[in-house]
DSSP file (Angstrom, degrees, kcal/mol; ACC not computed):
  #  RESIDUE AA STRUCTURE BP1 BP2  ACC     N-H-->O    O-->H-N    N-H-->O    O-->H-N    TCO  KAPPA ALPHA  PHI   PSI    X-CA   Y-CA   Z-CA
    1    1 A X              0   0    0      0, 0.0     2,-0.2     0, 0.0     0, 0.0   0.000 360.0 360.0 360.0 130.5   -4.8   16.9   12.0
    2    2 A X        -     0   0    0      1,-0.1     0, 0.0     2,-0.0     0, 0.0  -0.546 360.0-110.5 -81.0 145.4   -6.1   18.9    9.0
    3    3 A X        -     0   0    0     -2,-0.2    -1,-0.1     1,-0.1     0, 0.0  -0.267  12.1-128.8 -70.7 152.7   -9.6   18.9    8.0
    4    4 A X  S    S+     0   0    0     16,-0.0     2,-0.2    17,-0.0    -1,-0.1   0.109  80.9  96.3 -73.0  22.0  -11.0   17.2    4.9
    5    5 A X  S    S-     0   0    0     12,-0.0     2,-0.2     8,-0.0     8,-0.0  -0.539  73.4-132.2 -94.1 147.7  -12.6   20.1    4.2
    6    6 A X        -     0   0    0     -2,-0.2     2,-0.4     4,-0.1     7,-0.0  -0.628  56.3 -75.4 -98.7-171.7  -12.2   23.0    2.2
    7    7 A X    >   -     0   0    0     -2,-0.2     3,-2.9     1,-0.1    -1,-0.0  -0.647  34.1-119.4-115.3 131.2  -12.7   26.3    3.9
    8    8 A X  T 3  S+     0   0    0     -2,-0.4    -1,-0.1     1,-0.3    87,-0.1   0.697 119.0  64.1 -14.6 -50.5  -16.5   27.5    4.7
    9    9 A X  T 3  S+     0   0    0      2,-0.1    -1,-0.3     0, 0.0    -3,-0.0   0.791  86.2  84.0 -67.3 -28.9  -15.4   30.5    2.3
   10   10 A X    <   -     0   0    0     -3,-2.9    -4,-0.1     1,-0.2     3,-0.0  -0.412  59.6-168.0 -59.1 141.4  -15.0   27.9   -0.7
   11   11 A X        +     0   0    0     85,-0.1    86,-1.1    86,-0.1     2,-0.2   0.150  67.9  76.6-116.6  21.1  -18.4   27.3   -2.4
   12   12 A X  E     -a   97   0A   0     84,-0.2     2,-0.3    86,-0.1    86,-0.2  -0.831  58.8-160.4-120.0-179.4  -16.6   24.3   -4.2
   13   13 A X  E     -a   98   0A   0     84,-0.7    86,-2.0    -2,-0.2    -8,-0.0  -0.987  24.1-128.0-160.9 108.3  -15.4   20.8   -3.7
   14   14 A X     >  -     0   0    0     -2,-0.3     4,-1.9    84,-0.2    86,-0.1  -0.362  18.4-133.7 -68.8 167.8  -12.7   18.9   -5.9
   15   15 A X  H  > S+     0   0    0      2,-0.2     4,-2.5     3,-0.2     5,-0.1   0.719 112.3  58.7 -90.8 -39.1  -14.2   15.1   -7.2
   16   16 A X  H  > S+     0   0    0      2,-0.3     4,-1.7     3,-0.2     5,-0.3   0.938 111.0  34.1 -62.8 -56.6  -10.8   13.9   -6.1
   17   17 A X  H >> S+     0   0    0      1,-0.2     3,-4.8     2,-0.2     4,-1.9   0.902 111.2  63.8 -61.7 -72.0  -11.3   15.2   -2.1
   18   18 A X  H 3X S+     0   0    0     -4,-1.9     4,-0.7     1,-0.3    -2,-0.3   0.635 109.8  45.3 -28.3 -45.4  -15.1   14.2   -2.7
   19   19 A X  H 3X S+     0   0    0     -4,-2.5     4,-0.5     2,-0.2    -1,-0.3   0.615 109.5  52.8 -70.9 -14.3  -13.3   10.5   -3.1
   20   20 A X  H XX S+     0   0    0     -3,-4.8     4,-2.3    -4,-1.7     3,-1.2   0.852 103.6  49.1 -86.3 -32.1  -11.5   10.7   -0.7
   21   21 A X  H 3<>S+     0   0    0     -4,-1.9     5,-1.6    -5,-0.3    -2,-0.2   0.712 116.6  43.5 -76.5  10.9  -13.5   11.4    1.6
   22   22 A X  H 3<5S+     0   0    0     -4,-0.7    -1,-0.2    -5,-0.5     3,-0.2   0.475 102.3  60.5-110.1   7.3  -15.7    9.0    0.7
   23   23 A X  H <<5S+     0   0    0     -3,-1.2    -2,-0.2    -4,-0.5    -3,-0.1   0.636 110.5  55.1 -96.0 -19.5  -13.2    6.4    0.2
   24   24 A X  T  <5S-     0   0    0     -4,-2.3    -1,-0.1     2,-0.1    -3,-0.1   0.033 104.9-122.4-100.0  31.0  -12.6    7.3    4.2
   25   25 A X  T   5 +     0   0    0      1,-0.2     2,-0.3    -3,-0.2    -3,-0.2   0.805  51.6 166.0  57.4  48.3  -15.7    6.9    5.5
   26   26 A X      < -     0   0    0     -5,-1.6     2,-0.9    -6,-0.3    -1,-0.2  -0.814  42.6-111.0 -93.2 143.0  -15.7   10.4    6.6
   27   27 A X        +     0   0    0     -2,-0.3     2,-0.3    -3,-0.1    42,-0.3  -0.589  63.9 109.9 -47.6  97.3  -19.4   11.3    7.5
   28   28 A X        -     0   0    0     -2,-0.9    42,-0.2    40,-0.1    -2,-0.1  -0.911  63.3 -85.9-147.7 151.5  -21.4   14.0    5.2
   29   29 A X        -     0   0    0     40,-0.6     2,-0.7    -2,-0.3    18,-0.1  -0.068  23.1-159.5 -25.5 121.9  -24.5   14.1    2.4
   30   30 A X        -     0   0    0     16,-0.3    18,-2.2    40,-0.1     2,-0.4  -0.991  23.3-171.4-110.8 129.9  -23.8   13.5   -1.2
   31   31 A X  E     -bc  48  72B   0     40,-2.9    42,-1.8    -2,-0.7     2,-0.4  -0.951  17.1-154.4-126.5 115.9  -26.7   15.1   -2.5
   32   32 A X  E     +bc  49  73B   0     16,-3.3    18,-0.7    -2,-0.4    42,-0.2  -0.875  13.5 179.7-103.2 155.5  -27.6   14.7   -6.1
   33   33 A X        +     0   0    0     40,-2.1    19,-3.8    -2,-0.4    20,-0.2   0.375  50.1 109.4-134.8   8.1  -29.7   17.7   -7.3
   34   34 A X  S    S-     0   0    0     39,-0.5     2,-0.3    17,-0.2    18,-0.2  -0.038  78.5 -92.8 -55.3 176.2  -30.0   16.2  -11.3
   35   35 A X    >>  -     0   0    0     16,-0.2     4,-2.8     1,-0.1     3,-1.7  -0.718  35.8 -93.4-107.3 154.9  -33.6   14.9  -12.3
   36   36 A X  H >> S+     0   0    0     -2,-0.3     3,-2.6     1,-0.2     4,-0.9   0.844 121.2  58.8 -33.5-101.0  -34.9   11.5  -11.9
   37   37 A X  H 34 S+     0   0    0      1,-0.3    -1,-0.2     2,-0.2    -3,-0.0   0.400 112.6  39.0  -5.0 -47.0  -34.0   10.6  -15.7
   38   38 A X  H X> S+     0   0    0     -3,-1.7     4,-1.2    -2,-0.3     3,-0.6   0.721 103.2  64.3 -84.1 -33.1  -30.3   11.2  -15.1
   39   39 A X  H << S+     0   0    0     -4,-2.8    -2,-0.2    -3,-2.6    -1,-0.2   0.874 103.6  60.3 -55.3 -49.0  -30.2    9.8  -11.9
   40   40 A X  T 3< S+     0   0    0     -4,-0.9    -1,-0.2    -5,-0.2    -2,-0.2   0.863 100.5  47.2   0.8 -72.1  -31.0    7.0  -14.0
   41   41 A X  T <4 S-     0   0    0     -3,-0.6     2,-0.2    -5,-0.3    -2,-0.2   0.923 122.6  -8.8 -76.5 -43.5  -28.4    6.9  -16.0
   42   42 A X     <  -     0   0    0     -4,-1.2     2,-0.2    71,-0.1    -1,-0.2  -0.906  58.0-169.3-139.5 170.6  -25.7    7.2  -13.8
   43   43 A X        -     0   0    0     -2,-0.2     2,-0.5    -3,-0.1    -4,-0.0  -0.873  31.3-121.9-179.8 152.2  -24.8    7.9  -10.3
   44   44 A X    >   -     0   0    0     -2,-0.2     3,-1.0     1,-0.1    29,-0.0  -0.736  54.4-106.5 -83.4 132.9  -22.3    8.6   -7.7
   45   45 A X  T 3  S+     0   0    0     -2,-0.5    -1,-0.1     1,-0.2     3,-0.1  -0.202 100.0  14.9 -43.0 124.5  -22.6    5.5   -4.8
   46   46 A X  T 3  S+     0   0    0      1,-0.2   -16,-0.3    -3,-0.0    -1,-0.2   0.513  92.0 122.4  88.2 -19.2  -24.1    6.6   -1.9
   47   47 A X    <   -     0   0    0     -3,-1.0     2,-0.3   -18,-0.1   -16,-0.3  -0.457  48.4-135.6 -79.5 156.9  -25.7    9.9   -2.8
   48   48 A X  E     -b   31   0B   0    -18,-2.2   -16,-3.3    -2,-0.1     2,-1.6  -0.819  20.8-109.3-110.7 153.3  -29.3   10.8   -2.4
   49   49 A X  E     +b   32   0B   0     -2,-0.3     2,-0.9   -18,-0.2   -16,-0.1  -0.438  45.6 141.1-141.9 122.9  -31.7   12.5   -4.7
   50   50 A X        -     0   0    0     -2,-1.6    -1,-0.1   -18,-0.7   -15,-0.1  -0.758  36.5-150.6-124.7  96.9  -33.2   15.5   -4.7
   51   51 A X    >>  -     0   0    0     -2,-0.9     3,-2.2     1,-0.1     4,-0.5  -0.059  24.5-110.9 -71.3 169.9  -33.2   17.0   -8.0
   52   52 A X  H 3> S+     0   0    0    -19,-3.8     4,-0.5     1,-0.3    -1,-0.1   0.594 105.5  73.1 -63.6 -15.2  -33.2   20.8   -8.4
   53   53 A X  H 34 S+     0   0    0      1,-0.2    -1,-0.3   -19,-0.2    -2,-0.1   0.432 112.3  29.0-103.3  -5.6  -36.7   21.3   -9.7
   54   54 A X  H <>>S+     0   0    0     -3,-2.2     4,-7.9   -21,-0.1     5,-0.8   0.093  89.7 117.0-140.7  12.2  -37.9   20.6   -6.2
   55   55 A X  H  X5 +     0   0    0     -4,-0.5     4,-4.5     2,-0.2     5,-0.3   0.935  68.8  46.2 -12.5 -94.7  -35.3   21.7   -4.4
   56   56 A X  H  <5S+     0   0    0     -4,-0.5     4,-0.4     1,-0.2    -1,-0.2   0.867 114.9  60.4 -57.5 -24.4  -36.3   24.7   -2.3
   57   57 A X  H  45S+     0   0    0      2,-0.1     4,-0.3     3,-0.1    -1,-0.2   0.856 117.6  21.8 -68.2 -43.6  -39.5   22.2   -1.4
   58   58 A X  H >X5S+     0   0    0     -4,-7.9     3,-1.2    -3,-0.3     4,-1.1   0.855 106.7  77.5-113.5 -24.4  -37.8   19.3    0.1
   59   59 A X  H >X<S+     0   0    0     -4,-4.5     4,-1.7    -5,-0.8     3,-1.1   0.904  91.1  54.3 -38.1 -51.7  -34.4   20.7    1.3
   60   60 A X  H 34 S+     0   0    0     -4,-0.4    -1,-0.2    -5,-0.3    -2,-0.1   0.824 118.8  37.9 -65.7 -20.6  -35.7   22.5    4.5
   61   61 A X  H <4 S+     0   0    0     -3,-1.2     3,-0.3    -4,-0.3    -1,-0.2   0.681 126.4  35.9 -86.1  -6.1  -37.2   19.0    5.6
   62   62 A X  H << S+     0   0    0     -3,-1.1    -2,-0.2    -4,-1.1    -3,-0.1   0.334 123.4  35.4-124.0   6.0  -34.4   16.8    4.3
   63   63 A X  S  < S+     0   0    0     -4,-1.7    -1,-0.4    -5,-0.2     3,-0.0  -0.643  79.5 146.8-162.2  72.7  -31.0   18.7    4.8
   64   64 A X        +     0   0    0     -3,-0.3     2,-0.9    -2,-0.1    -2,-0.1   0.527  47.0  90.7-101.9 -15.0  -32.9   20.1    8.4
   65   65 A X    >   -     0   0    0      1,-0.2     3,-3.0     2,-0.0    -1,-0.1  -0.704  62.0-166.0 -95.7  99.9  -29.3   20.0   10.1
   66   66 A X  T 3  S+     0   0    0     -2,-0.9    27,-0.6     1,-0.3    28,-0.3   0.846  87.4  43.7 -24.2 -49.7  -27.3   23.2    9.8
   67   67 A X  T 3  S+     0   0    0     25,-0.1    -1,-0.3    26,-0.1     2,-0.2   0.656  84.1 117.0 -97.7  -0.9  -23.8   21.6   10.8
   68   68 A X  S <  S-     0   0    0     -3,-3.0     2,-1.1     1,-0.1    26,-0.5  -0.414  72.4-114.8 -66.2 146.6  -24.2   18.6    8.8
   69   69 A X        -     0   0    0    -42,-0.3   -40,-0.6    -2,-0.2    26,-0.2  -0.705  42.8-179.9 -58.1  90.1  -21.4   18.2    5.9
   70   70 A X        -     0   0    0     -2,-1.1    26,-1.1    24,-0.4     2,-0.3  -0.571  17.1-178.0-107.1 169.5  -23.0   18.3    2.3
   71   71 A X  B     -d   96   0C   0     24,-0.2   -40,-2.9    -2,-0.2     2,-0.6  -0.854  10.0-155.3-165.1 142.3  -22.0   18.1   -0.6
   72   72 A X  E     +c   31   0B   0     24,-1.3    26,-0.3    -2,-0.3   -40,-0.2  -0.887  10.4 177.7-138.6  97.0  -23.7   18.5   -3.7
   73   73 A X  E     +c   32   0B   0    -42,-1.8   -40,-2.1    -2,-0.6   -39,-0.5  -0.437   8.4 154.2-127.5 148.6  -23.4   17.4   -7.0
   74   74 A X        -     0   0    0     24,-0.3    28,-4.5   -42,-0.2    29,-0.1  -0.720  58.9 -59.8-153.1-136.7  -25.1   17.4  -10.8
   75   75 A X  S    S-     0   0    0     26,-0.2    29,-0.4     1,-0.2    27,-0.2   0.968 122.9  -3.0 -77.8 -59.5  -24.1   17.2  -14.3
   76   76 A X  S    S-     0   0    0     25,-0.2    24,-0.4    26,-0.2    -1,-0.2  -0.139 102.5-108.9 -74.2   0.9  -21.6   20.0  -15.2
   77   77 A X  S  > S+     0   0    0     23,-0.2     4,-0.6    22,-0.2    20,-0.1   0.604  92.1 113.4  32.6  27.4  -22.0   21.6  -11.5
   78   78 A X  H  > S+     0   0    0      1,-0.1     4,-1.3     2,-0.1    -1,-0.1   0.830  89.4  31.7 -88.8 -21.0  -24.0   24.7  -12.7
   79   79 A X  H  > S+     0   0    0      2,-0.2     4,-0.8     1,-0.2     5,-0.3   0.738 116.4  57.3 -88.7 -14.0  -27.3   23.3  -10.6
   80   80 A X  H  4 S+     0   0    0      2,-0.2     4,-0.2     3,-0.2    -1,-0.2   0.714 110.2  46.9 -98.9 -38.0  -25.0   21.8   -8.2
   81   81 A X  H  X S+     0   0    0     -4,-0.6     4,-1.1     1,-0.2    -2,-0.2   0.785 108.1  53.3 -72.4 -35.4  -23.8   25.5   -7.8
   82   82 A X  H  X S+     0   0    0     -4,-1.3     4,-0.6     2,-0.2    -2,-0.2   0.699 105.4  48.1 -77.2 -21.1  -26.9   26.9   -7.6
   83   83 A X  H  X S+     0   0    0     -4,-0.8     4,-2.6     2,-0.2     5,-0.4   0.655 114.7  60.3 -92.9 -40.9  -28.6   24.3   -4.2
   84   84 A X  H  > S+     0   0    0     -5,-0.3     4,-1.7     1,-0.2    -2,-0.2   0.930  98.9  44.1 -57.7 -46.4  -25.3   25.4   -2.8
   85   85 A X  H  X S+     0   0    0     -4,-1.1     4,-1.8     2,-0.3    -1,-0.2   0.730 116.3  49.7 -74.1 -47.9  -25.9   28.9   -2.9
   86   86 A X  H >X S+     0   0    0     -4,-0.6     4,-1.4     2,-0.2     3,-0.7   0.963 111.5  50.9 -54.7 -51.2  -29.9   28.2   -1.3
   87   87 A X  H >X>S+     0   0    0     -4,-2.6     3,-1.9     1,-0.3     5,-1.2   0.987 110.3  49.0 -90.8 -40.1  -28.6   26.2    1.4
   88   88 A X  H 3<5S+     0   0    0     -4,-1.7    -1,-0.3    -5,-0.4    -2,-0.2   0.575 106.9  52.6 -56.3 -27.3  -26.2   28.6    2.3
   89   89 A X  H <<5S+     0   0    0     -4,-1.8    -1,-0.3    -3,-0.7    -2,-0.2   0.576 102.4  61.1 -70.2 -19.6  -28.3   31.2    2.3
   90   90 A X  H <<5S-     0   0    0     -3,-1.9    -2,-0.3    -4,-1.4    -3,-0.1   0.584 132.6 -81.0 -90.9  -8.4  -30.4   29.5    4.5
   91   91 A X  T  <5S+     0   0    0     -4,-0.7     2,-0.6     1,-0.4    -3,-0.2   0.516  86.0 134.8 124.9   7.9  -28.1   29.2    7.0
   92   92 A X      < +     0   0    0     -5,-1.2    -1,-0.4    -6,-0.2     3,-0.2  -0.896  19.3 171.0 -88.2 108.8  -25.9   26.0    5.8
   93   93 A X        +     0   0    0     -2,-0.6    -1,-0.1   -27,-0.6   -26,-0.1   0.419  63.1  56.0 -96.9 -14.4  -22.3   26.4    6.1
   94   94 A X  S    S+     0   0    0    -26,-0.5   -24,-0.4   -28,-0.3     2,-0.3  -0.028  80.2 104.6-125.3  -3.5  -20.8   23.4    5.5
   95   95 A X        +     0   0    0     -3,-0.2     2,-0.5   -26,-0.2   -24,-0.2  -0.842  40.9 175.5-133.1 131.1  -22.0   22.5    2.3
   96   96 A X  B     -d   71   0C   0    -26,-1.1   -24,-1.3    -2,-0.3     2,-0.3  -0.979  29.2-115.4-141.2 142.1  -20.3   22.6   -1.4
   97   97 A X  E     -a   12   0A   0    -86,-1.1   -84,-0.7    -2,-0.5     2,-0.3  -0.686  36.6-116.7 -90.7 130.7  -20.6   21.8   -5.0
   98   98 A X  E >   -a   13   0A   0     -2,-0.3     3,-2.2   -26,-0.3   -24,-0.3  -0.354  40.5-107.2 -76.1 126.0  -18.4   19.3   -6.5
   99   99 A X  T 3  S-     0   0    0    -86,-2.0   -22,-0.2    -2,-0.3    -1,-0.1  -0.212  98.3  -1.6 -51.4 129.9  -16.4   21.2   -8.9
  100  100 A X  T >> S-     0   0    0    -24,-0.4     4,-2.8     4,-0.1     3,-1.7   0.547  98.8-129.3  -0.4  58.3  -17.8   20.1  -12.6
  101  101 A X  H <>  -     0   0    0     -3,-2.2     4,-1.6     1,-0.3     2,-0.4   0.357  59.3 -24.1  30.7-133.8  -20.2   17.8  -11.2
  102  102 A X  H 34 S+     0   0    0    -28,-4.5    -1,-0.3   -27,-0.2     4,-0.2   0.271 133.6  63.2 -75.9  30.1  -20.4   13.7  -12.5
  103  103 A X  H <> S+     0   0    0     -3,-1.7     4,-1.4    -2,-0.4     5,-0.2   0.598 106.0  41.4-122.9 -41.8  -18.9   14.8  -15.8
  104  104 A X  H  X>S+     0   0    0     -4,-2.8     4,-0.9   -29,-0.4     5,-0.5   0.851 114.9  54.1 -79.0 -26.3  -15.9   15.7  -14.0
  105  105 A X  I  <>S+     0   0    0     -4,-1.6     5,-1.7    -5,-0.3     4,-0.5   0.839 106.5  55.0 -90.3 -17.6  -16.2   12.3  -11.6
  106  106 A X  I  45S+     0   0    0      3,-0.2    -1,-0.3    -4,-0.2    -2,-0.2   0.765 116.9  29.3-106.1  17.3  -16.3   10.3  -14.5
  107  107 A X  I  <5S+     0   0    0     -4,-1.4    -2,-0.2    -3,-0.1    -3,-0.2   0.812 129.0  34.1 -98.4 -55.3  -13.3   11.3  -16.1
  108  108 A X  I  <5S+     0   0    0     -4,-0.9    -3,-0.2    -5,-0.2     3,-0.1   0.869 136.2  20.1 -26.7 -63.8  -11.1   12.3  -13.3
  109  109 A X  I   <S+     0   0    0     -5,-0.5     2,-0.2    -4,-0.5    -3,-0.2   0.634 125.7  16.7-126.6 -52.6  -12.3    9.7  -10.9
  110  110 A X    > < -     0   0    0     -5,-1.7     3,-1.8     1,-0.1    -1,-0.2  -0.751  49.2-166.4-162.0  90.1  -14.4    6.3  -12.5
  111  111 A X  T 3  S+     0   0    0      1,-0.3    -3,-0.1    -2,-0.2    -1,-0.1   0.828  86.5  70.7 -14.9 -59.2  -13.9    5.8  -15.9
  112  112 A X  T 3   +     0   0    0      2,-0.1    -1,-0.3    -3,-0.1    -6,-0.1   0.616  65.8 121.5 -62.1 -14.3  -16.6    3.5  -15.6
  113  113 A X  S <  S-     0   0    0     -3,-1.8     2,-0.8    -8,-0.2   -71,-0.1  -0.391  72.3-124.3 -56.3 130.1  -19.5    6.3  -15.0
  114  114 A X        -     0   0    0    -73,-0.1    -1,-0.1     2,-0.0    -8,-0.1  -0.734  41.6-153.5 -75.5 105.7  -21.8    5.8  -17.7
  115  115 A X              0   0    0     -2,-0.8   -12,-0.1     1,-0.1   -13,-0.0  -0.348 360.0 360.0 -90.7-161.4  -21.7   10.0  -19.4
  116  116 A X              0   0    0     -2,-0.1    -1,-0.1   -41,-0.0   -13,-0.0   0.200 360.0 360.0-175.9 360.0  -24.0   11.6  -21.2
């Protein structure tokens, strides 16, 4: 069976896999890395949120497992790009930014996402 994954070497994530794999219960983190305001506004079901601005402060207690499955999302995916890049330096392998972040999941993906 092939994984639902994209390969380590990818630092991105389509919105389309990201639904499926949550539309198949597969385990991993949806991590949103937007600020409180925006989290507001909209938001992907099931994600948690740890906006960017405090990022490098709460990741190492709150994404403390290396082999977990993240995945990591913001508005456009430039901040989304950037927490990828941290946890991955830090020794997180597993973990990717959903290619052009909720902008791209509500048009591709749920219509119904409130944009901004």
């Amino acid at each position: 069976m092939q994984s639902p994954w994209p390969d380590e070497a990818d630092l991105e994530i389509s919105p389309a896999s990201v639904a499926s794999l949550l539309n198949s219960q597969t385990p991993f983190r949806l991590v949103d890395v937007r600020e409180l305001d925006e989290w507001h506004l909209c938001k992907i079901e099931g994600a948690e949120l740890l906006p960017l601005s405090s990022f490098a402060e709460s990741a190492p207690r709150l994404l403390n497992d290396p082999d977990s499955h993240v995945v990591i999302y913001c508005h456009h995916g430039r901040r989304s790009a950037h927490a990828t890049e941290w946890l991955r330096h830090h020794g997180h392998h597993k973990v990717w930014s959903m290619a052009g972040g909720i902008e791209s999941w509500a048009t591709d993906i749920d219509p119904a996402t409130p944009r901004y």
